[in-house]
Every structure is written in C-alpha cells, then in structure tokens.
N, C-alpha and C positions, 0 to 999 in steps of 0.2 A: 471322770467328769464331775466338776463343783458341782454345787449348788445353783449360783450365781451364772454359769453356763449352760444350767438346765430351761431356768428362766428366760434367756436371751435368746435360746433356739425355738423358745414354743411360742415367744413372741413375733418374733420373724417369719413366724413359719405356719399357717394353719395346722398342720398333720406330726407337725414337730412332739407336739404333745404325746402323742401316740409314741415315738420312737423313744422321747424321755422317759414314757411309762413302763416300757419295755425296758430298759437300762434298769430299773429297778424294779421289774419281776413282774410287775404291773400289767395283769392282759387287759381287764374290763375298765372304762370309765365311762360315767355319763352324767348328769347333771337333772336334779327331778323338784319337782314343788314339793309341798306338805304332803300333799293328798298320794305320792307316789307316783303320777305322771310325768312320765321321760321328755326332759323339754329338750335336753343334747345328747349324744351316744358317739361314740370313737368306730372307729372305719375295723377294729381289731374285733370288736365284736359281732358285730355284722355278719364279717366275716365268717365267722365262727360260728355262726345261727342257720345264715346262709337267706337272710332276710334284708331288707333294704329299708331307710330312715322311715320309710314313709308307712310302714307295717307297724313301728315299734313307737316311733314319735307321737306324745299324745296318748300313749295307753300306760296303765300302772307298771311296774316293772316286774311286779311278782306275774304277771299274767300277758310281759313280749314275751319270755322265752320259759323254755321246758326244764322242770329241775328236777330230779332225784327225790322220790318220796313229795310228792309235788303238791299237795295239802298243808304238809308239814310245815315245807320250805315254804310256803305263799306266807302262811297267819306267823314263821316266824320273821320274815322279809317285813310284811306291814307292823308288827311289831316294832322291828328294829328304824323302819324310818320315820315311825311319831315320835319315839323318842329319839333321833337326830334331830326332827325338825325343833323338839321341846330344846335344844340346846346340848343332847347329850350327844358321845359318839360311841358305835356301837362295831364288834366285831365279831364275827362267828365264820364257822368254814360250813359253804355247799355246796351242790354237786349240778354242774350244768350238764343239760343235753345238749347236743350241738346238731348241723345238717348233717345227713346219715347217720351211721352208728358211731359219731366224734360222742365223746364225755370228757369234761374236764372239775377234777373236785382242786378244791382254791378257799384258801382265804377270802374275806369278806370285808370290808369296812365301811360304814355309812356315817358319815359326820354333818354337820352344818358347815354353812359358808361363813364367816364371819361378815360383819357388814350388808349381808344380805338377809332379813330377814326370812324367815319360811322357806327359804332354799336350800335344798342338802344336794351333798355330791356324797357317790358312790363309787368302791375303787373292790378292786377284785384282781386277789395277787394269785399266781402260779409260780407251785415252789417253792413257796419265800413264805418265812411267818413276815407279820408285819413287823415283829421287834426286829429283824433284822433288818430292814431300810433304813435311810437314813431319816432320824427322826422330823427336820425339816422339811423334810419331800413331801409330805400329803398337805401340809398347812402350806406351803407353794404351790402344787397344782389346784386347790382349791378357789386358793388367787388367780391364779394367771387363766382357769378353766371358767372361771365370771368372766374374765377380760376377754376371755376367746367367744364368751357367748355375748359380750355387748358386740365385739367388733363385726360378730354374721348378724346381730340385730341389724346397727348398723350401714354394711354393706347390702341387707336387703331390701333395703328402706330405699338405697340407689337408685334414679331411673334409667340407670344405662347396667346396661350384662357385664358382670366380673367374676373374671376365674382366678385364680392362681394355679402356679407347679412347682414341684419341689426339684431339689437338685437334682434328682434323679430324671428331669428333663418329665415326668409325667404331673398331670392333674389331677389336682386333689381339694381343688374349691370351685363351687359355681355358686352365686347368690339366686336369690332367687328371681329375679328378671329375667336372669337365663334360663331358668329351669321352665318358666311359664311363658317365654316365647318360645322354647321348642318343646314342652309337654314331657319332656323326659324326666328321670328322676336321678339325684344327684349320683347316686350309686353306675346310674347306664353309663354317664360322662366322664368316670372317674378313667386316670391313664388315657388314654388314644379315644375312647369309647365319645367322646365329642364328637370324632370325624364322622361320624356314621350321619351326621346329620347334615355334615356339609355336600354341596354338590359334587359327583360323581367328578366333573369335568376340572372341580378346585382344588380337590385332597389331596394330590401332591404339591401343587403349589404351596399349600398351608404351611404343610408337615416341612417342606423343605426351607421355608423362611425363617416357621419358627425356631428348626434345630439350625440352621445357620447363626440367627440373632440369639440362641444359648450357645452355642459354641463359642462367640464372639464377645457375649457378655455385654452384646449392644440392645438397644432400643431399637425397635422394627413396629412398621406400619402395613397392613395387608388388608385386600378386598375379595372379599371371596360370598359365595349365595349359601345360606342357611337356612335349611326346611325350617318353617314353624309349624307351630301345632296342630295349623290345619293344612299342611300338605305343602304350601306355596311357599316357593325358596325366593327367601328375600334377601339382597344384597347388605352386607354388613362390613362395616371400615373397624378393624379390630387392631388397637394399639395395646403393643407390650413393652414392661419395660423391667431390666432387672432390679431386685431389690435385694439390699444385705443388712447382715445382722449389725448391731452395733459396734460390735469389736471387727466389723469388716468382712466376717465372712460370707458369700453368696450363701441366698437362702433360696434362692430360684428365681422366678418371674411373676409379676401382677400383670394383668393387660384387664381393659375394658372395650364395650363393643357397643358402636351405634348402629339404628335400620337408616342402612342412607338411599334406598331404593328410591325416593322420588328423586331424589338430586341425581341419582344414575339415569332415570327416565329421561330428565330435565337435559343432564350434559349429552345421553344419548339424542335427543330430538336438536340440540345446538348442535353434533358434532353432524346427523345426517343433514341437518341444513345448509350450517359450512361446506360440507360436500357437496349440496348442488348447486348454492352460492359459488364455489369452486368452476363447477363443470360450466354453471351458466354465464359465467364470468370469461371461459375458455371460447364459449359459442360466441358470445358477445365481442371477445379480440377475436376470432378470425371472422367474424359478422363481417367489423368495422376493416380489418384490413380489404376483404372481398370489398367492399363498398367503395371504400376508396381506390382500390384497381379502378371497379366499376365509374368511378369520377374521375379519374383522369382521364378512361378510355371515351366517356361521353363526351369530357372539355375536350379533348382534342378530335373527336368527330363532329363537334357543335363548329369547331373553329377551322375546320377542312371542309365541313359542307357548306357552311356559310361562305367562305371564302368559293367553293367550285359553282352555288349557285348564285352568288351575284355578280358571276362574271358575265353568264349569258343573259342576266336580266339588263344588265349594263347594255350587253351588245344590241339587246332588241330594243330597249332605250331610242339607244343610239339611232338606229337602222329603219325607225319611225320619225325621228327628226330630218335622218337625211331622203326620206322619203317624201317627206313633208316641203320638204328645203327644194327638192326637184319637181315635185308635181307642185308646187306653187301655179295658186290660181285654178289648175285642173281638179282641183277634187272639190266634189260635191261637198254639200252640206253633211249628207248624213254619209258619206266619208272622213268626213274631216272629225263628224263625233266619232266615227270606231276609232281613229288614229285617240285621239285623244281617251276615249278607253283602255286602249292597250296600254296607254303609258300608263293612267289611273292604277291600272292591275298590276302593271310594273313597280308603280313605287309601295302599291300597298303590300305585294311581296316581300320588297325590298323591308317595309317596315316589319313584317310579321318575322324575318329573318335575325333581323336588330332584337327584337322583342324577345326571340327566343333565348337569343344568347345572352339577355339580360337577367332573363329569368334561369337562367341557367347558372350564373356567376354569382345567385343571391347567395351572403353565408359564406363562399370559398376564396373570396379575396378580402385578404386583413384590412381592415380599416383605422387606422392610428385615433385613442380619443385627444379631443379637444374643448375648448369653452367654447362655447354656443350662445351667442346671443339670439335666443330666437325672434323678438321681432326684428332685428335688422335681416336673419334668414328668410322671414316671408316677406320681407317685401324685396329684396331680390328674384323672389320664385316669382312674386306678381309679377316685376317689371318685365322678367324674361318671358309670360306667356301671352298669346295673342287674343285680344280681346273688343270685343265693341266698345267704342268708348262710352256709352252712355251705361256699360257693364260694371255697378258697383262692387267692390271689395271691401271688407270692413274687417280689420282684424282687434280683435278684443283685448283692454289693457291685462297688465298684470302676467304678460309672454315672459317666462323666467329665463334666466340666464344657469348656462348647467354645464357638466362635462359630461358630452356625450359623444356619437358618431356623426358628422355632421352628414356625411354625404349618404347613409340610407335616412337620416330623418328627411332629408332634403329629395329623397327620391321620394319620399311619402305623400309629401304635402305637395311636392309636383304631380303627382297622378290623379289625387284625390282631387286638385284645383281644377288643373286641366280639364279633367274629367266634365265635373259639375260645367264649367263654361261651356265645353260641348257638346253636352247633351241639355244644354237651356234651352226651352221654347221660345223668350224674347232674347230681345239686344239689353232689353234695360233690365235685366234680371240683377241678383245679387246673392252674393258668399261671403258669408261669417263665419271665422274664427276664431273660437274661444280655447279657456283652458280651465282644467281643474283638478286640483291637488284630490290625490288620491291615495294615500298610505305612502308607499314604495316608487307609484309611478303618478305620470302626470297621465290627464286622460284629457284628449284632443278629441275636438270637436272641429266637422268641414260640414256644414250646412248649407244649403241652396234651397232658392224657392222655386224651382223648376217643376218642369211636369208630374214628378213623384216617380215611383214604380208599382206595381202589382204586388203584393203581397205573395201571390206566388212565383216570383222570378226570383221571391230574395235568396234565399239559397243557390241559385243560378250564379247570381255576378260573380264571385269570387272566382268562380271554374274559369282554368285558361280557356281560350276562345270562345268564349260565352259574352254576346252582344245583343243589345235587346232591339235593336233597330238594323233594317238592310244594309249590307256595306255599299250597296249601290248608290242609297241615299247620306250614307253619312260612312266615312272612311273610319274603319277602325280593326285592331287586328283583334281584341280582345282579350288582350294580354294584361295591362296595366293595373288593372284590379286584382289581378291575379299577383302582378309581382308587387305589388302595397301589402295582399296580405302574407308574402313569404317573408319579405322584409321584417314585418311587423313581427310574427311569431320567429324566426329566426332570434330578433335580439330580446325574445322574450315577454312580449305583449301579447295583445288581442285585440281582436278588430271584430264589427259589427254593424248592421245598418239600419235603422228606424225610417221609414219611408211609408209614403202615404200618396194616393194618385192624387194629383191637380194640385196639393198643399206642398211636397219637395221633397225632399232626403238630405239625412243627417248620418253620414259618417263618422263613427266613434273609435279612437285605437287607443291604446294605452301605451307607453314608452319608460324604462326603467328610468331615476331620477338619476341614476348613477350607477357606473359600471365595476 
C-alpha cells in the first residue's frame, strides 16, 4: 500500500485511519493541545484500555491511562509534549497497562501538526522502531488526522444524527446529535450496538434494509422508533447512502436521521380520518340508496292511494248531486246545508289529496332551467288568481330577468299570493312585491296589509297542516306554506316571516341568481 492510498482510505473512511495505522505497526493515535489534553483517540486504544472516549477525552494523556513505572512515564510524557508543542518532535519507548493483566511496551512519538498551531499528535508503534516506517507516514497522518478532526467538528455542528459504516457492513461514526438524542456514548453504538436503541418491534426491519441497501450498494430510506434519552421512542426517517473512495473504491455507507414524530402523528390523525371519512361515506351511499327505495316506495303509494281515494270521494260527490237532482224541492233548508257540507268536505278532501302529492314531488321531478322574465311571470300568477276586484296588486320595478327554474319559482309566488288574498280581512286590501339584490341570491319580498298574525303562530305556518283559521269558516288544507317552504330550501334558499297583528305579514325567501 502507497503512500497516496493510505491517504485516500483515511479520507473516505472515518476508522480508515486506524487500519492505515496498523499497516505500519502503529497501535495508539490521538490528537492533544499544548497543555496535554486528549481532544481525539483511535477506537485501537480504547480498546486496549478497555475505557470509552468519554473517560479519556479531555483529560491529560499522561494521566487517561496506566503506564509502567507511572511517575517516571507521566514527568517524562509532559516533558515530551512541551517540547512538541515548542515545535520539536520527540521519541522514546513506554510501557502501557491495559484492561486486565494486557501490557504492551512500544515505541513512542509526539510531534506537532504543522499549520496548526499548539496542536501535537501522538503515535505509539508496536514492534516497529519508528526508523523503520516509511518516513512520509507520520507527516501524512498528522495531516489527514487534523482533517479527520475538522470533519467530526464539522459533522457535530449538524442538526440532523449522522453515522457512518465501514465495509465491514458495521458502525464506526455517530456525531453528536446522535449521541445526545439517545444519551448513549459513541463506544455503546459502535458495530450493531445502535440497535439496542431502536424499538423491539423495528430491529429487524432496520438491520434487514440496511444489509439489503449494503449488499446492493444502493441508497435506502427507512422509519423506524428510537428511544431517546428520556425513554420515549420517537419515530425517525433515516437515509443512507453509499459513499466511495476517489479511485472508486466502496468505502461503506453515510446516512442521516430526522425526528419526524409529529408528521407521523399528523399522517396518523389524516390517515384515522380518511378511515371514517371512508366508513362514513359507505353509511351515507347505503343511507341514500335506502332512501331512495324508501322514495319510490312512498311515490308510488302517494300515487295509488290518491288514485283509490278519489274514486270514492268522486262517487259520494256524485251520489249527493243525484240526491239533490231527485229530492228536488223536498229537502229542507237545513237539509239542503248538510248536502252541501258533504260536498264542502268532499272537495276539501279532494284538495288536501292534490296537496299531498304536491308536496310529495317537491325536489324529485327535474325541472329544465330557462330565462325568466320575472315581471311578465307575476303578472301571469296575478291574472290567474281570483280576486276582489277593488283588491290592489303592486309589483315593484327593477323584477330581473335570470336563468332559473321557472315552475317552482312560480309555485312560490302562487302560494305566497294566494295565500295573503285569502286570508285578507277586506276586499280592498293590497300585496306588494319587491326585490333585492343580495350577494349570490335575490331576496323576494310578498307583503300584505292584512290582519297580521301572533307572534306565536310564527313558527306554526310553515308545519304541513298548520291553519290559523277553522276550515269550516275558511277552506284550506294547510299544505301550501308548507310546500313554498320545501321548494324554497330544496333549490337552496330560505324563507321567513315578519308579521305583526292588525299592521300585515311580510314574507321573505331568498332564490339562487343562478344555477
């Protein structure tokens, strides 16, 4: 292995370094200030102490680990690193302790970094005098061992968790975002030792994606829940992706990791909604299919009972005329009123029969639109209803012309007309019709100066069969107000009534300008 390929593995590679150092007899490296505090250490040491970064980083070097004659070794370690830091470099052989009864005695070298003031590295060979290396190799890991400590400045600076792994398919970098959302220390994560943090229910998912997306040398996306430091396993979207040396070679895998828990909450609370948006959407079609059964089964018992009972109201009709027709002359007075009763009951029957299946068809039969001239429309509706003639009608300029439905408008302003003329107290009474632009719809007004009504009846009229006068004295089925306001809210309006006793009622509905 060159020179020049030494360099290109420890760049590519966090842990690379370590293995280059090994190729050249090299067990210990690490990287320290003036003052002799360890600001980086090699995973080879560690090992070999049996202590973890977070023990050693930050304290003098003569005093992370245990040496041989350990007075000696300290005042001559501090020794040796003032004078690296002065610019000099120094070498001597000592003798390390290790965990258990491990000792290893070694070669020693402490130099300065060039270009970096006050910063010395330290290398520690087994085996190997240092005149035997190649003499380029310390003044390269010097270099490339600054470059490896800007690049974890660097990626710890990151607001998102990044690891790396070597080709060996295991990990051997975490920054520190990672390490301080899950509390662990980088030494716990190193190899597999990650998964221990992820949820019970994810770690094979994990493990099998990412050795899939290594095996494949592809880029891979996964979600999976990671404890943090205080217990609570947050959802986290972790992208990998491979990375190679510059001459091509795989150098393993980078990936980084977001907390994407509230967007999980988020798409959970959209995805149970959709669900009953779903379900409620199912109840809603077989709602409306029931409903419409339930509509056809009423249209055709509206149009079979109507048809079976006005045949015998027909016949009893009938059956009092020819009654009439033969007792001619013989029936008394207050004879001749019940005949004339029965029919009275006959046709009001007959009416409340009509009414029903009027109010029954509101909404279910289509209506084609068309242009509407509404004043030519009302005064058609006047001409066709029956009236006193001293009975004014006053319709208000400025009646728009629109595309709408002509024959429920036209049911509207027939009921609401009729109406008011028949329940007028004089002949010479009077109804005005006005109009008034109102955003989207026009709003229609049917006024009369009639008797008024009570204040508490008003929520009455609307109710089918709800009449405020005897049918005896004034025929009506009580239907009509009832089908003004299903028409109205059918095509989308509203309806209402302002009324006042002995001053009249004022009818108001609203109508869409366009359909």
């Amino acid at each position: 292995m060159n020179k020049s390929q030494q360099i290109e593995i420890i760049l590519g590679e966090p842990q690379a370094i370590t293995k280059a150092i090994f190729n050249q007899g090299i067990k210990f490296i690490g990287l320290m200030q003036p003052d002799g505090n360890l600001l980086e250490i090699n995973n080879s040491a560690l090992n070999f102490s049996g202590l973890n970064s977070s023990e050693v980083i930050g304290r003098p070097l003569w005093s992370a680990w245990r040496w041989r004659n350990s007075k000696l070794t300290q005042k001559k370690l501090q020794a040796a690193i003032y004078r690296a830091a002065a610019g000099e470099c120094v070498d001597s052989q000592v003798e390390i302790l290790g965990n258990g009864d491990r000792s290893l005695t070694c070669e020693f070298l402490i130099k300065p970094i060039r270009n970096q003031q006050g910063k010395v590295i330290f290398l520690i060979l087994e085996g190997h005098s240092l005149a035997e290396a190649d003499p380029g190799v310390v003044e390269d890991i010097a270099t490339i061992f600054d470059s490896e400590a800007r690049f974890r400045i660097m990626v710890d600076q990151a607001p998102v968790m990044i690891w790396m792994s070597g080709v060996d398919k295991l990990f051997n970098f975490f920054n520190k975002s990672w390490l301080e959302f899950t509390g662990r220390t980088i030494v716990q994560e190193f190899g597999h030792g990650w998964t221990e943090a992820v949820h019970p229910e994810d770690v094979e998912q994990c493990i099998n994606t990412y050795t899939d997306a290594f095996e494949a040398r592809s880029p891979f996306a996964m979600e999976y829940r990671l404890r943090r430091f205080d217990g609570e396993y947050r959802w986290i979207l972790d992208k990998g992706t491979p990375h190679f040396a510059s001459d091509g070679i795989f150098a393993g895998f980078i990936g980084s990791c977001i907390d994407i828990s509230d967007r999980k909450q988020t798409e959970l609370a959209l995805q149970q909604r959709a669900e009953e948006l779903t379900r409620l959407n199912t109840i809603l079609t077989q709602t409306t299919a029931m409903l419409q059964k339930r509509n056809q089964e009423l249209d055709q018992f509206a149009y079979v009972t109507s048809h079976d009972l006005k045949a015998p109201l027909r016949a009893i009709a009938s059956i009092s005329e020819w009654l009439e027709e033969d007792l001619a002359g013989q029936l008394s007075p207050e004879n001749q009123h019940q005949l004339n009763l029965l029919r009275g009951r006959v046709h009001r029957m007959e009416g409340l029969i009509n009414g029903l299946l009027e109010y029954s068809r509101v909404g279910q039969i289509h209506t084609d639109l068309s242009v509407v001239n509404l004043q030519e429309l009302l005064q058609e509706v006047i001409d066709s209803l029956e009236r006193p003639l001293s009975f004014q009608m006053k319709v208000a300029e400025g009646m728009p012309t629109f595309t709408t439905k002509r024959i429920p408008l036209q049911q509207v302003f027939t009921n609401l007309i009729e109406n008011a003329i028949k329940h007028h107290s004089r002949p010479d009474g009077q109804v005005t019709i006005s109009v008034q632009e109102q955003g989207r719809y026009y709003k229609f007004t049917v006024a009369d100066d009639g008797p008024g009504i009570s204040q508490e009846y008003h929520h009455k009229i609307f109710s089918i069969f709800q009449t405020l006068e005897a049918r005896d004295r004034k025929e009506s089925t009580g239907i009509g107000l009832a089908i003004v306001k299903k028409i109205v809210e059918t095509e989308g309006g509203t309806i209402h009534l302002d009324s006042q006793v002995g001053v009249g009622s004022s009818f108001y509905f609203t109508w869409p300008k366009q359909f």
